[in-house]
C-alpha positions in Angstrom: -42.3 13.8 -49.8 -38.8 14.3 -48.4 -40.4 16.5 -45.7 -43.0 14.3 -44.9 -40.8 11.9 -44.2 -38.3 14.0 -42.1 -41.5 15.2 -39.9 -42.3 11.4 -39.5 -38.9 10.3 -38.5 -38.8 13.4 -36.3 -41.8 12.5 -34.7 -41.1 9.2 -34.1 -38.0 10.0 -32.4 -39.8 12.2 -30.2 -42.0 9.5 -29.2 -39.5 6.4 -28.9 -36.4 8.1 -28.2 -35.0 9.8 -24.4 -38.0 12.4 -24.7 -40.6 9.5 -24.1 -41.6 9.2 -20.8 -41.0 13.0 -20.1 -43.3 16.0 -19.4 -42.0 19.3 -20.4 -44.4 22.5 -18.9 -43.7 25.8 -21.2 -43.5 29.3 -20.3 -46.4 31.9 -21.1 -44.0 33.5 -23.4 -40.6 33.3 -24.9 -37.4 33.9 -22.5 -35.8 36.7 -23.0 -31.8 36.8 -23.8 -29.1 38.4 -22.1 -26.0 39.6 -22.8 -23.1 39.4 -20.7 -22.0 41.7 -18.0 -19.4 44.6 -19.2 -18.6 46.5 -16.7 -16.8 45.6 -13.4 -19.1 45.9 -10.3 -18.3 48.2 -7.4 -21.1 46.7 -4.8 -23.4 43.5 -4.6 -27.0 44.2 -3.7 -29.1 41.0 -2.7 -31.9 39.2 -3.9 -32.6 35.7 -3.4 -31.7 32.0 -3.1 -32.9 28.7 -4.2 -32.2 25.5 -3.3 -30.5 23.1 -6.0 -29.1 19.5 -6.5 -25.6 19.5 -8.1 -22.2 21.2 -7.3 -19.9 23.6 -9.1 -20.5 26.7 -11.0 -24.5 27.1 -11.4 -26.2 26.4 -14.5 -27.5 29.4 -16.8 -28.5 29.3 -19.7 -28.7 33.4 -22.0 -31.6 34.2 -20.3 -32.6 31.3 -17.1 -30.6 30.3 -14.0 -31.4 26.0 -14.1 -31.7 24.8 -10.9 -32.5 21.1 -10.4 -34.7 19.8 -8.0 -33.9 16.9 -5.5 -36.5 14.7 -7.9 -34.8 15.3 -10.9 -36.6 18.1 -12.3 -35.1 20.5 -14.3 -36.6 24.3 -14.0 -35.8 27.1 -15.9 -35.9 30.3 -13.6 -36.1 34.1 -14.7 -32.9 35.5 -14.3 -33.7 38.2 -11.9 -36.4 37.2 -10.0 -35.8 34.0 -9.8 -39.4 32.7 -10.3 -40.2 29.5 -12.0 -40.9 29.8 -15.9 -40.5 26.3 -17.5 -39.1 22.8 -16.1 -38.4 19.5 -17.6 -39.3 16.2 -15.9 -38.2 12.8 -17.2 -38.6 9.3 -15.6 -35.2 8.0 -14.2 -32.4 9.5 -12.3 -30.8 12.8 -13.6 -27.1 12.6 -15.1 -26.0 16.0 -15.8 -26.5 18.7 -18.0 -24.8 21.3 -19.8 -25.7 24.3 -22.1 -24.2 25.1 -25.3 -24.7 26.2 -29.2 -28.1 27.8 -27.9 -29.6 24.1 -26.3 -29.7 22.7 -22.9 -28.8 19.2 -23.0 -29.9 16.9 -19.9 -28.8 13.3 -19.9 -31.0 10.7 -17.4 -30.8 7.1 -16.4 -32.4 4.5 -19.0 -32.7 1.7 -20.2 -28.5 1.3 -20.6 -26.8 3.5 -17.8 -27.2 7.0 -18.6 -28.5 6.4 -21.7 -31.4 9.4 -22.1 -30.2 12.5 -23.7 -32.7 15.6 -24.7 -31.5 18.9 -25.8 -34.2 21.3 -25.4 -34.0 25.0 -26.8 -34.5 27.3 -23.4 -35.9 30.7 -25.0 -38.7 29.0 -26.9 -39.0 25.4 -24.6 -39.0 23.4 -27.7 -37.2 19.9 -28.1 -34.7 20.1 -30.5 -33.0 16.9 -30.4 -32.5 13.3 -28.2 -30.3 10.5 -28.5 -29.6 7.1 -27.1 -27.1 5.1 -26.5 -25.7 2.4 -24.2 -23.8 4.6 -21.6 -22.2 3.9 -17.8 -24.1 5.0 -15.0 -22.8 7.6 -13.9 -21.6 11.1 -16.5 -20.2 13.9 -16.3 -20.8 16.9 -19.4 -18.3 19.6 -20.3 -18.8 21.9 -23.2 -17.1 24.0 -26.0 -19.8 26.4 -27.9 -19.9 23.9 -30.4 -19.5 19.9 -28.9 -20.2 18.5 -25.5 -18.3 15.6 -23.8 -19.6 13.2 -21.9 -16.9 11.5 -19.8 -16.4 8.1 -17.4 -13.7 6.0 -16.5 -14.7 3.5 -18.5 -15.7 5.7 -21.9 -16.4 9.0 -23.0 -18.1 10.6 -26.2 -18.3 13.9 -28.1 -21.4 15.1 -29.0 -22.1 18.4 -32.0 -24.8 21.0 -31.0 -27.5 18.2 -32.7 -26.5 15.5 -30.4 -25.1 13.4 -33.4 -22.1 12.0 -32.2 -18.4 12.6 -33.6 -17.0 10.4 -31.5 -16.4 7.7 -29.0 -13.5 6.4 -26.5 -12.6 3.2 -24.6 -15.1 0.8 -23.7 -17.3 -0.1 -26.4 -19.5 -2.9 -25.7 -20.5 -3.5 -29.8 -18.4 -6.9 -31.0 -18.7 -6.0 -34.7 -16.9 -3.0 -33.7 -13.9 -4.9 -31.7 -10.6 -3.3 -33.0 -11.6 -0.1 -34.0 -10.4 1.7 -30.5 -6.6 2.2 -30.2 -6.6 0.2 -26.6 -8.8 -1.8 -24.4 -8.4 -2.3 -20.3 -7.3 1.5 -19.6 -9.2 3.3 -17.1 -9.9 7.1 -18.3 -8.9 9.3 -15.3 -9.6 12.6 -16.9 -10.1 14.9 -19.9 -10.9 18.3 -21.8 -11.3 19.1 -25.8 -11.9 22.4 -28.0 -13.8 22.0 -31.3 -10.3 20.7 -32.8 -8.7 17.9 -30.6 -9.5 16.0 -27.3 -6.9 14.7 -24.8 -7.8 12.2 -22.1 -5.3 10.6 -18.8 -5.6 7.6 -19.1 -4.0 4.4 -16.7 -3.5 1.6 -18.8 -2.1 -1.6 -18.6 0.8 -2.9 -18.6 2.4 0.5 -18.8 4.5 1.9 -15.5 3.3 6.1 -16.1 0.2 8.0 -17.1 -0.5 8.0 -21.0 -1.6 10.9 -22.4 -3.4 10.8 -25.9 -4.7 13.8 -28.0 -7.0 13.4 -31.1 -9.6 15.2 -33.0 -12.6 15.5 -32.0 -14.1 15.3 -35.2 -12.8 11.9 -37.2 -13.5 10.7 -40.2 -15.2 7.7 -38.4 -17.4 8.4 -35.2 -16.5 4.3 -34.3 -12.4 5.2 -35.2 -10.4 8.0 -33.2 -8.0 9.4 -34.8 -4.7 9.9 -32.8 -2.8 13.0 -33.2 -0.2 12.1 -30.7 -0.2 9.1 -27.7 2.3 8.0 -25.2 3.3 7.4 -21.8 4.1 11.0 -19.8 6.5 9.2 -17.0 4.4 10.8 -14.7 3.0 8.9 -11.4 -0.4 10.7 -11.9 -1.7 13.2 -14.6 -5.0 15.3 -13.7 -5.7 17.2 -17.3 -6.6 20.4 -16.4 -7.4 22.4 -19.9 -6.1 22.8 -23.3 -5.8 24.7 -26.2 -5.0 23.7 -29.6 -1.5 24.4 -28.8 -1.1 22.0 -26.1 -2.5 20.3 -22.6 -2.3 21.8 -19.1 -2.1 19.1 -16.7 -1.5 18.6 -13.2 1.3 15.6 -12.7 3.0 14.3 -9.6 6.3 12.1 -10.2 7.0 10.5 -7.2 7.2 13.3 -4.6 7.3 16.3 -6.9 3.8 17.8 -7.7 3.6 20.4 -10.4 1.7 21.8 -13.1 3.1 21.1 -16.4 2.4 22.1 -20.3 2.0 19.5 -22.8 2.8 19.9 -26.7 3.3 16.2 -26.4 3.1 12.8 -24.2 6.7 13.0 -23.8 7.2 17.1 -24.5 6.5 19.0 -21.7 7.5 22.0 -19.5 6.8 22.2 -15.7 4.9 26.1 -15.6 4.0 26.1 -11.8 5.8 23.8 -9.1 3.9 22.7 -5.9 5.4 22.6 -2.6 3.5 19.0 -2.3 0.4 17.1 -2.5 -2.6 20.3 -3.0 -5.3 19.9 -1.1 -8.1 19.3 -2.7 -7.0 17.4 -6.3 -8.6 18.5 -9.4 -12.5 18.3 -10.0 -14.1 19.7 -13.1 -15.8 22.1 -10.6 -12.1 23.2 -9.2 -11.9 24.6 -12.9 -12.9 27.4 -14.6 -11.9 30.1 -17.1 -12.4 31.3 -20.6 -10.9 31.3 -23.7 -7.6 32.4 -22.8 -7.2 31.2 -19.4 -7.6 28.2 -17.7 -7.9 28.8 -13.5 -7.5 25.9 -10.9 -8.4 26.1 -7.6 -6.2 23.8 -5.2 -8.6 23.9 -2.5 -6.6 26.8 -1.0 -5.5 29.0 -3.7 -6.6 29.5 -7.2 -4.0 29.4 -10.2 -4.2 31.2 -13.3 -2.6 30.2 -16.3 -2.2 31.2 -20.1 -3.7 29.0 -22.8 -2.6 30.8 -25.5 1.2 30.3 -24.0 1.2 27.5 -21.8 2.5 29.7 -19.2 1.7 30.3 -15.3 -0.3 34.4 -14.8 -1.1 34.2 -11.8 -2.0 33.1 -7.6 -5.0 34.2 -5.4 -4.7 33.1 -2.0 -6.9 32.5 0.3 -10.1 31.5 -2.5 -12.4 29.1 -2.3 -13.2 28.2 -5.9 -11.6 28.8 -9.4 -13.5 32.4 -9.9 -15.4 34.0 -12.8 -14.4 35.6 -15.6 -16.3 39.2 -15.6 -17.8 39.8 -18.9 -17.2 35.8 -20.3 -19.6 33.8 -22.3 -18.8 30.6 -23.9 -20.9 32.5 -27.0 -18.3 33.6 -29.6 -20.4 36.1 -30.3 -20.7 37.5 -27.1 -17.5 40.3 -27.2 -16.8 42.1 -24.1 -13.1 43.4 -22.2 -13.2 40.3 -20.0 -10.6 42.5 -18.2 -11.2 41.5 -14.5 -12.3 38.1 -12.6 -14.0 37.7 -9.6 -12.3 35.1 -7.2 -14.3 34.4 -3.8 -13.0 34.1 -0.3 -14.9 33.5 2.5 -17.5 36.4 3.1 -17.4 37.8 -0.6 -15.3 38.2 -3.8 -11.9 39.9 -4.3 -11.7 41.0 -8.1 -8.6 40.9 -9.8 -7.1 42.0 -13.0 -7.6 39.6 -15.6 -3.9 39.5 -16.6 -2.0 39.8 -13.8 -3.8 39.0 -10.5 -3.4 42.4 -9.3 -6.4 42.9 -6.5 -9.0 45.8 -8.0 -11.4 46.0 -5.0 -13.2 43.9 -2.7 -17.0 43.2 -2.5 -18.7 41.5 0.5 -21.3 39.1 0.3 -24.0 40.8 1.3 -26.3 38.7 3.7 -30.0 37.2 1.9 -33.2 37.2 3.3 -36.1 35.5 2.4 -34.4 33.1 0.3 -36.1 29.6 -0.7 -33.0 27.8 0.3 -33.2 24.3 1.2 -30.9 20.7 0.9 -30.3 20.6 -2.5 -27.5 18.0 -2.1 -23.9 18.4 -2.0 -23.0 16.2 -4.6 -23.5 16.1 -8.7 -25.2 13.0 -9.0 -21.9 11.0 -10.2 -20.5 9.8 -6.6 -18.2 12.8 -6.5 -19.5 16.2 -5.5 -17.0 19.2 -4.0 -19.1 20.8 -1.9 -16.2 22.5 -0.3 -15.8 24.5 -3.6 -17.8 27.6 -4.9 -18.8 27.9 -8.0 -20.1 31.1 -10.0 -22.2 31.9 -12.8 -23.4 35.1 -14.4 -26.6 35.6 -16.7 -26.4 40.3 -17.6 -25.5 42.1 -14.3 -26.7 38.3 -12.0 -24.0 37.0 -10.2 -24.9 33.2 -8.8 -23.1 31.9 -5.9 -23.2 28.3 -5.2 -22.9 27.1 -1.6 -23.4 23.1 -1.5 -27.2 22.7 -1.9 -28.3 26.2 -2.3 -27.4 28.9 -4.9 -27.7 32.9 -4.5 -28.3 35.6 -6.7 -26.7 38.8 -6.3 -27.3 42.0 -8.3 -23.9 43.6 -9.6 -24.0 47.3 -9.3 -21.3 49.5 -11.4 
């Protein structure tokens, strides 16, 4: 009886929920899966391009590159060839997407901002979970292997690997639910978590500096965070960059002194790399990337390493044009390789560096595509604020994916 009725609930779901209203078109066959890359390249042969809406580092899933088309559709495409083997379609404008804990989660306009949310497993093309819930229009998702968080100025939320979520922050419309959230009026300016804790910028007011609050990510009560530490940072503007479970990297500037500083608390902090003034591009979750261990930045001129583990400044690459990749990562657990080199691009290629210490290992230029499918894909994310002046990377095996703008390239890596 108990699995009738689970079946029955699950169906109904399926039918009311964010994957009404959606058409999903299968694959012949199961995709296959991929490790990472472990071995550092030595050339870059060429093999195609596609055009795709969004900005930053491409999408990949273990075994598909995920482009998205200027309608909204979602397609899976093989990793090497590039060809079209599943795609997702759902009435409404796209949000965003992210991939983690094995699912590809897509969140579209609804009923209540973007309120649509399907996770759909990308090896078989099954649905394995929705939600909904009264969101802001606009959304941006950023993953761990185990939660995703949806951000916005005016909220954000955490979601597990089944979409149930752990919690929710700032704005929340429910009146039987008025006092639960520590503050009201603050506007959320930006924010990273692990599986452990959260911390969120946030301008609220009233107060004369940036606030900086860390809490779990997993309460007791999804309706009640639970604070670990809060308080104002003195600083004019904070930009959270990354963070561990030791402690937040942030970018601050206090009056005219810009700098990037380590958190343990609000008002304990250490200044790890000082700026000479304002950088030129400020951060973007597409200026950042990294594993792990290390957390790079790219300041719209150079891209900045730094130590998670430690807090500490590693490294400077010069002359980049996005926050690199690191060779051999996955955000898998179970994916274990060196990770012993990263590949930074510059204009015409990539220079790639030791992991550690920024030491240059070789260079490899972009070798020029033919044929290619590419097209205007957009130069923006779909939230009001894409970089299309940075490059983002991806890797699915031995695939590197270059994003330029509107159109992404794949690129064989030969050792």
């Amino acid at each position: 009886m108990i699995t009738v009725v689970m079946a029955a609930t699950t169906g109904g779901v399926l039918l009311t929920g964010s994957a009404a209203g959606s058409q999903f078109t299968r694959a012949d066959a199961e995709q296959p899966v991929y490790g990472p890359a472990t071995t550092s390249p030595t050339s870059l042969n060429p093999l195609w391009s596609h055009a795709s809406f969004g900005s930053g580092a491409p999408l990949t899933t273990k075994g598909n590159l995920v482009t998205v088309d200027a309608d909204g559709t979602v397609v899976g495409r093989d990793a090497g060839s590039g060809e079209q083997r599943w795609s997702y379609e759902h009435q409404g404008r796209f949000c965003a997407a992210t991939y983690y804990a094995d699912v590809l989660v897509t969140a579209f306009d609804g009923a209540d901002g973007c309120s649509d949310v399907t996770a759909l497993d990308p090896t078989t093309q099954q649905y394995s979970s929705t939600r909904q819930s009264a969101f802001p229009e606009t959304m941006t998702l950023s993953s761990t292997w185990r939660h995703t968080l949806a951000f916005n100025p005016q909220r954000l939320e955490i979601w597990r690997d089944d979409l149930v979520r752990t919690i929710e922050y700032g704005a929340v419309d429910a009146p039987q639910e008025a006092g639960q959230q520590p503050r009201s009026g603050c506007v959320l300016g930006s924010a990273a978590l692990t599986d452990a804790r959260f911390a969120v910028a946030e301008r609220c007011p009233g107060e004369g500096s940036m606030r900086l609050t860390m809490s779990d990510t997993v309460p007791e009560d999804n309706r009640v965070p639970e604070e670990i530490a809060s308080g104002n940072t003195g600083a004019d503007d904070l930009w959270v960059l990354g963070m561990s479970d030791e402690g937040t990297l942030g970018l601050t500037r206090r009056g005219a002194d810009w700098a990037v500083e380590w958190f343990t608390a609000p008002d304990q902090y250490t200044p790890v790399l000082r700026l000479p003034g304002e950088p030129a591009l400020l951060p973007t979750p597409d200026a950042v990337a990294g594993d792990l261990r290390q957390l790079r930045w790219f300041d719209g001129q150079t891209t900045h390493a730094f130590d998670l583990d430690a807090g500490t400044f590693a490294w400077s690459a010069p002359g980049a044009t996005g926050p690199g990749l690191t060779g051999g990562w996955s955000p898998d657990p179970e994916d274990r390789t060196v990770r012993d080199w990263v590949l930074v691009p510059r204009e015409g290629g990539f220079v790639q560096v030791d992991h550690h210490t920024g030491a240059e290992r070789g260079w490899l230029p972009a070798p020029e595509i033919d044929g290619g499918e590419a097209g205007s894909g957009g130069d923006d994310d779909g939230n009001g604020g894409g970089s299309g002046t940075v490059t983002g990377l991806a890797q699915i095996g031995d695939i590197l994916y270059e994003r330029h703008g509107g159109e992404i390239r794949a690129y064989k890596m030969v050792s």
